[in-house]
N, CA and C of each residue as an Amber inpcrd file, in Angstrom:
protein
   474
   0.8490000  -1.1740000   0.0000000   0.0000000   0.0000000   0.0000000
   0.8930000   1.2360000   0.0000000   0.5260000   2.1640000  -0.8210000
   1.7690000   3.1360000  -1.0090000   0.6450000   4.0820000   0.1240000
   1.7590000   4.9570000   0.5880000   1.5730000   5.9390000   1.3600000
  -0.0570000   7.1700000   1.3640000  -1.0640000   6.8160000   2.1050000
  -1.8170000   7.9840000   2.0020000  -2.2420000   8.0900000   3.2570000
  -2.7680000   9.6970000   2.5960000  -3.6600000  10.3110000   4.2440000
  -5.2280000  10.2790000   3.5900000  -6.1890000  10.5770000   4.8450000
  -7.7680000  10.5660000   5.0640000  -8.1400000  11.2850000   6.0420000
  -8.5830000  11.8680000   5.7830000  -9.9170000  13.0130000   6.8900000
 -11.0440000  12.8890000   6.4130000 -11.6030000  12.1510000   7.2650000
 -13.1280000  11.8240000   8.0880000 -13.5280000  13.3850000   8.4770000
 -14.9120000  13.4980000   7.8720000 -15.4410000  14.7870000   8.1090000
 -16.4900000  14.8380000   8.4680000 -17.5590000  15.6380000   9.1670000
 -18.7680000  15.5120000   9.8000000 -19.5380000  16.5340000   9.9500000
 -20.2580000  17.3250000  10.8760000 -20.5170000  18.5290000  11.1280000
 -19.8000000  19.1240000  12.2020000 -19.6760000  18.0640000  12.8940000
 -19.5790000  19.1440000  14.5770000 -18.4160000  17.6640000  15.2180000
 -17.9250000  16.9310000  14.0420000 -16.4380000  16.0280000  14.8940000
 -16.4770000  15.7860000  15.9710000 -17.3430000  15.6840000  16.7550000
 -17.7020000  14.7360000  17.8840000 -18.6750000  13.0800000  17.6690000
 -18.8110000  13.1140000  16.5690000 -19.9780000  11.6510000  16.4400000
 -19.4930000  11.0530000  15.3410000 -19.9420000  11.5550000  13.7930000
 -19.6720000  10.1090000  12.9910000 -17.8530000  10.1080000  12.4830000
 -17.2070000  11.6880000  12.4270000 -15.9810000  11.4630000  11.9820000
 -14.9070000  11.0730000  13.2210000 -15.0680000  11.4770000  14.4110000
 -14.1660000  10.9150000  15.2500000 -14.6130000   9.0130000  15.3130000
 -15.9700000   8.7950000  15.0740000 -16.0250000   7.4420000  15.1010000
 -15.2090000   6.5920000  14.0770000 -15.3110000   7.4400000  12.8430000
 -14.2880000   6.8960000  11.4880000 -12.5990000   7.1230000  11.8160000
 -12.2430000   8.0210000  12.0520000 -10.8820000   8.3590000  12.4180000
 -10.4300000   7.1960000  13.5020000 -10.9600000   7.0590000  14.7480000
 -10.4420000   5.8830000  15.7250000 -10.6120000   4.3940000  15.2900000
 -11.8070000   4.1800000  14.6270000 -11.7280000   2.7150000  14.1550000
 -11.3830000   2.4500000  12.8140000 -10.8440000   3.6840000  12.4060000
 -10.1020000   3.5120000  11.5210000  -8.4990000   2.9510000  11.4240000
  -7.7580000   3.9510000  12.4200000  -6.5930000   3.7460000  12.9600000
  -6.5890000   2.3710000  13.6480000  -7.4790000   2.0380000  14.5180000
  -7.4000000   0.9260000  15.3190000  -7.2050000  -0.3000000  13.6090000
  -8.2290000   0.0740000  13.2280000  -7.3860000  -1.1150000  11.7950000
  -6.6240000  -1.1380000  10.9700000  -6.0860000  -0.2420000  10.7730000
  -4.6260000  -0.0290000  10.4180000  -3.8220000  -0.7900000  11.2340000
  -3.9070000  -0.2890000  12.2510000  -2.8210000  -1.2650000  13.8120000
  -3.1970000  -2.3400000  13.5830000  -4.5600000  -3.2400000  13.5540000
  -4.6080000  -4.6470000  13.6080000  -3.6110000  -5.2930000  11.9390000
  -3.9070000  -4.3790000  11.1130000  -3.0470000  -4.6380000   9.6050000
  -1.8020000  -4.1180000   9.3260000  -1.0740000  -3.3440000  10.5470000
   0.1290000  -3.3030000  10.2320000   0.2150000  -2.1790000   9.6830000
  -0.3050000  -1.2260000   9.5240000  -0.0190000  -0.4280000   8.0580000
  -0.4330000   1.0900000   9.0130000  -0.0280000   1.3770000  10.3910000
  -0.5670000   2.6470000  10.5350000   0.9430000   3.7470000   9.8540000
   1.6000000   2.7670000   9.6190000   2.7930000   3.7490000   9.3070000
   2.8210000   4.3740000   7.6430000   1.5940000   4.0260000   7.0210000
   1.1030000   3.8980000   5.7320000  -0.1270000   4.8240000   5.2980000
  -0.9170000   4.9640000   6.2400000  -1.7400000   6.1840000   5.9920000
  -1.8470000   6.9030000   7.4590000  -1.9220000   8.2590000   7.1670000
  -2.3680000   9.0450000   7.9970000  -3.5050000   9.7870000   8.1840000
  -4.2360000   9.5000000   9.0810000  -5.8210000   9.6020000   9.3890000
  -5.6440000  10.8530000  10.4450000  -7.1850000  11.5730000  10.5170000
  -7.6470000  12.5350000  11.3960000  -8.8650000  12.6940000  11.1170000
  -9.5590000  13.7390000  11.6550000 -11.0660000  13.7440000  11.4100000
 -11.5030000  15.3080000  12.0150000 -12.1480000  16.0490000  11.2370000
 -12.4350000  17.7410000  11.4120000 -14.2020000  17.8800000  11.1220000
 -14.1060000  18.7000000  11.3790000 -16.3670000  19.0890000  11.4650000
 -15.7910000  20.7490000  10.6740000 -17.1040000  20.6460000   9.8480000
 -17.6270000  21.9080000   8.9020000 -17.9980000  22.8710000   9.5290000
 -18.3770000  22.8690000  10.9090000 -18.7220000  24.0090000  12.0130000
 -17.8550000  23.9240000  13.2840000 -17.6560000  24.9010000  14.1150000
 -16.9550000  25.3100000  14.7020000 -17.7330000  24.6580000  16.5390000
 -18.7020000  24.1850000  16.7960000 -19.1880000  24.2200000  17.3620000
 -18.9560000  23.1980000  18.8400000 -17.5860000  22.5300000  18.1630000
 -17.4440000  22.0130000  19.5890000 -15.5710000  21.5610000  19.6390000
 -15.2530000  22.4290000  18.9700000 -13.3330000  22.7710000  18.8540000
 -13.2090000  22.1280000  20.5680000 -12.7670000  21.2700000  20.4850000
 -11.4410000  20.8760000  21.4390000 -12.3330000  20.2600000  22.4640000
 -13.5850000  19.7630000  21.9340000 -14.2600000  18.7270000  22.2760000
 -14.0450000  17.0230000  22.4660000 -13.7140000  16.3320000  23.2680000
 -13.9690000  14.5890000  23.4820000 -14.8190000  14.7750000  22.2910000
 -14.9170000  13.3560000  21.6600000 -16.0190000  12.9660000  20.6070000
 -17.3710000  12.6310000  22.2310000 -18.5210000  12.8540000  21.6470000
 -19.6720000  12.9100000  22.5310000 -19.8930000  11.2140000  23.0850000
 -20.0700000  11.3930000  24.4830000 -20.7740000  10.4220000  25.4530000
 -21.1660000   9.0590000  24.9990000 -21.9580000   9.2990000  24.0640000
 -22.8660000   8.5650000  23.6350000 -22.0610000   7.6090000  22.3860000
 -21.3450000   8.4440000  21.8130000 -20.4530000   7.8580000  20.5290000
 -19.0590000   7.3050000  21.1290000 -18.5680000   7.5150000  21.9480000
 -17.2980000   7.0920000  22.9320000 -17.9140000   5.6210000  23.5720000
 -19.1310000   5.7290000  23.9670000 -19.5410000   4.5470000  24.7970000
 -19.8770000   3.4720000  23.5870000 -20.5130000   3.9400000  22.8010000
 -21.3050000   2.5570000  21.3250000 -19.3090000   1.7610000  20.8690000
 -18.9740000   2.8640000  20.6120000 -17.5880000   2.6560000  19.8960000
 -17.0690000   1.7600000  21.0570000 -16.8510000   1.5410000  22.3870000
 -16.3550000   1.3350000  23.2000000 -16.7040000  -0.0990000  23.3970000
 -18.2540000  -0.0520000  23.3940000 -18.3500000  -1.7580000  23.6030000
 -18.1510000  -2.4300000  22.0440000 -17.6910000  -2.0860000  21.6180000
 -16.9600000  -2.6350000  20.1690000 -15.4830000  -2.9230000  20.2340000
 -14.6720000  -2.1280000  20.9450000 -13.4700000  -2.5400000  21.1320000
 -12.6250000  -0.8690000  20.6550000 -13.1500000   0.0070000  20.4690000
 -12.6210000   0.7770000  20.0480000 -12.7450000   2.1650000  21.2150000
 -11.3580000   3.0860000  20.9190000 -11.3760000   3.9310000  22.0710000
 -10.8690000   5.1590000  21.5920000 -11.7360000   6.1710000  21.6120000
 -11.9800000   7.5590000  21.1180000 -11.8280000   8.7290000  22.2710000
 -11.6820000   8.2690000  22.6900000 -11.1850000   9.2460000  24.0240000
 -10.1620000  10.2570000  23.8540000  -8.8890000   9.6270000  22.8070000
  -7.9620000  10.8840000  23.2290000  -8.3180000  12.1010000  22.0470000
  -9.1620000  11.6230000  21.0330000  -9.7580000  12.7480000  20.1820000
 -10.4080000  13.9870000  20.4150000 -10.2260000  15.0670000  19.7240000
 -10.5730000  15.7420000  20.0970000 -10.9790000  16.8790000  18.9510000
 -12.2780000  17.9760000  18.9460000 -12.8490000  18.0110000  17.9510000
 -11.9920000  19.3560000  17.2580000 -11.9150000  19.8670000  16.0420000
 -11.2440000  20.3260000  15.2790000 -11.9970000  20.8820000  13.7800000
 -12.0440000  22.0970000  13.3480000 -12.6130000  22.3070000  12.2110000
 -11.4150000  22.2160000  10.9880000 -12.4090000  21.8590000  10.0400000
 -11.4540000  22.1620000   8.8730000 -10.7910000  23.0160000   8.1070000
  -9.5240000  23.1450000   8.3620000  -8.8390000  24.0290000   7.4170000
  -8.5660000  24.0470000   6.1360000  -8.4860000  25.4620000   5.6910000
  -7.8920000  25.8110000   4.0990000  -7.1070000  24.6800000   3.5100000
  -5.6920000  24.3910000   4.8790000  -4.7310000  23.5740000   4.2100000
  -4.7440000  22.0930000   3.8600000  -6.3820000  21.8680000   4.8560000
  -6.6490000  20.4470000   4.3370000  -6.5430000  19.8960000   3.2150000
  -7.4300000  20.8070000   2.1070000  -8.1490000  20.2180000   1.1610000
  -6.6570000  19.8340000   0.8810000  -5.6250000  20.6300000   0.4730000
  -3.9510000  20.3070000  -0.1600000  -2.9630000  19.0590000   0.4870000
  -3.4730000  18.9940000   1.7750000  -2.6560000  17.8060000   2.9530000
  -3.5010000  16.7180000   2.4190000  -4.3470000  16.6440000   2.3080000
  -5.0690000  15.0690000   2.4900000  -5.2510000  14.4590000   1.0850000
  -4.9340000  13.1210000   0.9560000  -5.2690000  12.6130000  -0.2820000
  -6.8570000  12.8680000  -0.5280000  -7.5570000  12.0250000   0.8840000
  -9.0340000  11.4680000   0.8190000  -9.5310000  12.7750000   1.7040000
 -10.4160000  13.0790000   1.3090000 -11.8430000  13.6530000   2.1350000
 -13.6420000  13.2270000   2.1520000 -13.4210000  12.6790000   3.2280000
 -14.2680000  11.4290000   3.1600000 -15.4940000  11.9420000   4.4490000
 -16.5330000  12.2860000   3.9090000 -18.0780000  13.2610000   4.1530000
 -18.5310000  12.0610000   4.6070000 -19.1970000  12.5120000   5.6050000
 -20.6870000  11.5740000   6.1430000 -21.7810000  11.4470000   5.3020000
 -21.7170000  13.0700000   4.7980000 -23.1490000  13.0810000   4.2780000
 -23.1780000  13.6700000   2.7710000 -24.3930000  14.1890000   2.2640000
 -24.1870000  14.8660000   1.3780000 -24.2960000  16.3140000   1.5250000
 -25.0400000  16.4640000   2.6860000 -24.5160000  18.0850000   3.0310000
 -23.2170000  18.2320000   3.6240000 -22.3180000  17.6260000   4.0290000
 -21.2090000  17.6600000   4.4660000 -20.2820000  18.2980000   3.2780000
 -20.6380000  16.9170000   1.9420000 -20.2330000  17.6050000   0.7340000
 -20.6250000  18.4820000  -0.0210000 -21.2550000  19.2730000   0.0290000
 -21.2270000  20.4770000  -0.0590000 -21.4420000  21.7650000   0.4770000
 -20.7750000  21.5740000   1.5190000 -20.1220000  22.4540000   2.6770000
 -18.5320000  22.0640000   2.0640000 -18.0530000  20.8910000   2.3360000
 -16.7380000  20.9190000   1.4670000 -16.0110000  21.3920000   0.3450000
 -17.2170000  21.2040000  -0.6420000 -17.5030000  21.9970000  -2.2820000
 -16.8200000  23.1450000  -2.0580000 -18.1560000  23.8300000  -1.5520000
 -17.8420000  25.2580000  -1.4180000 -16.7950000  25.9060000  -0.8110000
 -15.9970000  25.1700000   0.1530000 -14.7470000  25.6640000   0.6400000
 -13.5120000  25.2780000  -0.0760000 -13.9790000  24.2950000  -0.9910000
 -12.4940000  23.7900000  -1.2090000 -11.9520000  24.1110000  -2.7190000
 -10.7970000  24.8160000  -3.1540000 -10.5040000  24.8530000  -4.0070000
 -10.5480000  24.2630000  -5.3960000 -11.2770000  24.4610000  -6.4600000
 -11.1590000  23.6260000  -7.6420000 -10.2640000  22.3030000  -7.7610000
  -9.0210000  22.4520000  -7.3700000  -7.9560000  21.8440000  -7.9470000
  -8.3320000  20.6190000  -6.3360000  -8.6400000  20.6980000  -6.0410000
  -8.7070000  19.3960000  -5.1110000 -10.7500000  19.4190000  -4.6090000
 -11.1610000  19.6290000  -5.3390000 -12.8770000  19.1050000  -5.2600000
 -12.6660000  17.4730000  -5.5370000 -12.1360000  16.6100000  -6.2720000
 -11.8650000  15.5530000  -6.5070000 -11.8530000  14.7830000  -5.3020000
 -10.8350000  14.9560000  -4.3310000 -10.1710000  14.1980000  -3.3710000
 -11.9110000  13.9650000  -2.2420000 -12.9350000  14.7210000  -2.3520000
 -14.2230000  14.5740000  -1.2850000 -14.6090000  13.6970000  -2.0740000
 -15.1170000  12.8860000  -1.0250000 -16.0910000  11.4900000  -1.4170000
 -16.8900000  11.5830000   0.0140000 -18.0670000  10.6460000  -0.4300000
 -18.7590000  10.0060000   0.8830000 -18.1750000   8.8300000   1.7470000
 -18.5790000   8.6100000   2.7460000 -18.0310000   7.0910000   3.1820000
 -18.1820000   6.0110000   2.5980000 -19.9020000   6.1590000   2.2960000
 -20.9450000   4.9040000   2.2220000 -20.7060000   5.0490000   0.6990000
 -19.9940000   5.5560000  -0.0320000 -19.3310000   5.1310000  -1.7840000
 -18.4250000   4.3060000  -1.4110000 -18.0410000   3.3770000  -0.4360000
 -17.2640000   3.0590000  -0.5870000 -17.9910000   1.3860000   0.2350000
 -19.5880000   1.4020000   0.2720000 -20.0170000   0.5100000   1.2960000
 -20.3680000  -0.5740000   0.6490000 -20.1430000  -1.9170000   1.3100000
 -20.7470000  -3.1340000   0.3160000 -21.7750000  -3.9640000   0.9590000
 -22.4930000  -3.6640000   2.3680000 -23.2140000  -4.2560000   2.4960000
 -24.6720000  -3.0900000   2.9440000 -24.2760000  -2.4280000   2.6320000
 -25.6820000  -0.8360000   2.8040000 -26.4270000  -0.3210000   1.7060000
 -27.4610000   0.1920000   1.4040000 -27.7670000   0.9810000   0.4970000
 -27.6300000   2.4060000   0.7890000 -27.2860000   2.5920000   1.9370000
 -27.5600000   4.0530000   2.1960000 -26.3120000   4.7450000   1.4480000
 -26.4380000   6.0830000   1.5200000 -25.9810000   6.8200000   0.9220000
 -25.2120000   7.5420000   1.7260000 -25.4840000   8.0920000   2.8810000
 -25.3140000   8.5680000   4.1880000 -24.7430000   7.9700000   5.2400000
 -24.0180000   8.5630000   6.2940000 -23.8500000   7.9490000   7.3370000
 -24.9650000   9.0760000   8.2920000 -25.7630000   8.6590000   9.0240000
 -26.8450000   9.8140000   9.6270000 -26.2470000  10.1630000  10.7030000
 -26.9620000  11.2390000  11.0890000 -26.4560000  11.8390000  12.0620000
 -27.1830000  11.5930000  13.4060000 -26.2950000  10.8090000  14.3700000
 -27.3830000  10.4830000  15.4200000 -27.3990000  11.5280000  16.7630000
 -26.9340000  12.6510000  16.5070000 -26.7450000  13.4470000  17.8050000
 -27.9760000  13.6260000  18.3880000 -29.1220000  13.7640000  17.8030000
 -30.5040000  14.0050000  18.4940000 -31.0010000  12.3910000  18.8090000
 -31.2360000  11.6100000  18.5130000 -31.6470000  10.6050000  18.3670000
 -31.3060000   9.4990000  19.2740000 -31.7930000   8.5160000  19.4720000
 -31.4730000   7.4780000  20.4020000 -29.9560000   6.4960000  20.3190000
 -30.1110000   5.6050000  21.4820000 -28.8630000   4.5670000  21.7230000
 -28.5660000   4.2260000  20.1310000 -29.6900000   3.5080000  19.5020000
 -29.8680000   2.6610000  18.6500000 -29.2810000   3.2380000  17.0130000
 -29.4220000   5.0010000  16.9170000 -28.7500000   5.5640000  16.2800000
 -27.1060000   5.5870000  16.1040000 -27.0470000   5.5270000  17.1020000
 -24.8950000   5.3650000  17.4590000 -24.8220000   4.1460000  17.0880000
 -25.6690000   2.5430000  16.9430000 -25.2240000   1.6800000  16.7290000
 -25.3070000   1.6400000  14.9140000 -26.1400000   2.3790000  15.1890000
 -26.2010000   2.1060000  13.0980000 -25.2540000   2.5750000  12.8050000
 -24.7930000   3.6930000  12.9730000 -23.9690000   4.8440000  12.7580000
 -22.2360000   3.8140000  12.7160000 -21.8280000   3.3750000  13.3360000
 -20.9550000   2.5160000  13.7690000 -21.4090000   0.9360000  12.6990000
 -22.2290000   0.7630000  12.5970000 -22.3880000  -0.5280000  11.3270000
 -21.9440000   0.2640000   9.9880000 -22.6260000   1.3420000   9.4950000
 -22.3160000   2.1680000   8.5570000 -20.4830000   2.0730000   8.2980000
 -20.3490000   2.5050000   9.2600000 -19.0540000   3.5020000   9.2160000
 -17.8780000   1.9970000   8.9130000 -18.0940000   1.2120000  10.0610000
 -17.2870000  -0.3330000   9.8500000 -17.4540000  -0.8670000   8.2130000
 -18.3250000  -0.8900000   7.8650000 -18.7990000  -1.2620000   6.3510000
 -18.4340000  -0.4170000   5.3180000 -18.4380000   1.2960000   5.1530000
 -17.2110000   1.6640000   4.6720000 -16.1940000   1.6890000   4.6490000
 -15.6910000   1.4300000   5.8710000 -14.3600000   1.6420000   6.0570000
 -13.6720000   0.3650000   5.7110000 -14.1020000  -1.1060000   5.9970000
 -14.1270000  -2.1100000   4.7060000 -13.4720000  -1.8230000   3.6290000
 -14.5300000  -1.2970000   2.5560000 -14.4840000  -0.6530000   1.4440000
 -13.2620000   0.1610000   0.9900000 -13.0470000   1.0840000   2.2180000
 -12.0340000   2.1560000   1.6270000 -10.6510000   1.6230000   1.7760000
 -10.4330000   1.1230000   2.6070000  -9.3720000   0.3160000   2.7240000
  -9.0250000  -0.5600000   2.1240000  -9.9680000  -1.2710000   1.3370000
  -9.6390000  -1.8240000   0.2250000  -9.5060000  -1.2910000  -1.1810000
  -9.9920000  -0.1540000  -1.3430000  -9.6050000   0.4220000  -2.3390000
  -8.5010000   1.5390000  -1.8070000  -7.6620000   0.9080000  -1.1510000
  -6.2370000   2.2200000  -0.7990000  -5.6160000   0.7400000  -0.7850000
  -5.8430000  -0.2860000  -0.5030000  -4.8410000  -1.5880000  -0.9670000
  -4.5160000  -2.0030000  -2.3560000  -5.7450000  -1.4960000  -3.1050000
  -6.1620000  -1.5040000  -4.4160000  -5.3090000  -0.6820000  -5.6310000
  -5.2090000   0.6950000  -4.8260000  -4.3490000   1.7830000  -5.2570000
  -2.6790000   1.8660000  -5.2210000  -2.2210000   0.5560000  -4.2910000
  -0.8860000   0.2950000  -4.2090000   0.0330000   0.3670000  -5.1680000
């Protein structure tokens, strides 16, 4: 696998992109390869900078085996769009909130997650911040099932 980076993006980087960023990395480590891509994860709004990923998404992730704790929330910068190979949206308003910020010459590099999903139809990863337990668990099936996907097409890209 030749060398890339990924930023996981969301609204507010406390729920579905810190969930992609940690169980992301955590599989890299189980495959050997964290020295091979470099992952992080930023929100389109400003609204919870230097935030833990939320309660509720720390705990679902947790009884899975995964640990989000030392994350912490972060908006996206100018210099992203140029640093990162992948920019990889929850949603489709995510992507275009991205659109619009990001320079012509790297609009390419945004994708969704779930383009990359093989056992979902959705399109989306949703947003469960209002919503119940049962939301964080979908949210976390979603995200495992792209991330599948993307990782195999960055093994693919070798």
């Amino acid at each position: 696998m030749k060398k890339a980076s990924v930023l996981f993006v969301c609204m507010g980087n406390i729920c579905r992109s810190p969930s992609a960023d940690g169980i992301f990395r955590h599989r890299l480590a189980q495959a050997g390869r964290c020295d091979v891509v470099d992952v992080d994860s930023a929100g389109t709004h400003s609204y919870h900078i230097g935030h833990a990923p939320d309660e509720r998404t720390q705990a679902a992730a947790q009884r899975r085996g995964y640990d989000l704790s030392a994350l912490r929330a972060r908006r996206v910068q100018a210099g992203d769009f140029e640093r990162f190979d992948w920019i990889v949206a929850m949603d489709n308003a995510n992507v275009a909130e991205l659109m619009a910020r990001c320079p012509a010459e790297y609009r390419h590099k945004i994708v969704r997650l779930m383009d990359f999903s093989t056992r979902y139809d959705a399109t989306e990863v949703p947003d469960p911040y209002y919503g119940g337990a049962q939301g964080f668990e979908t949210v976390l099936d979603y995200i495992e099932d792209g991330l599948d996907g993307l990782l195999a097409r960055l093994e693919s890209d070798a």
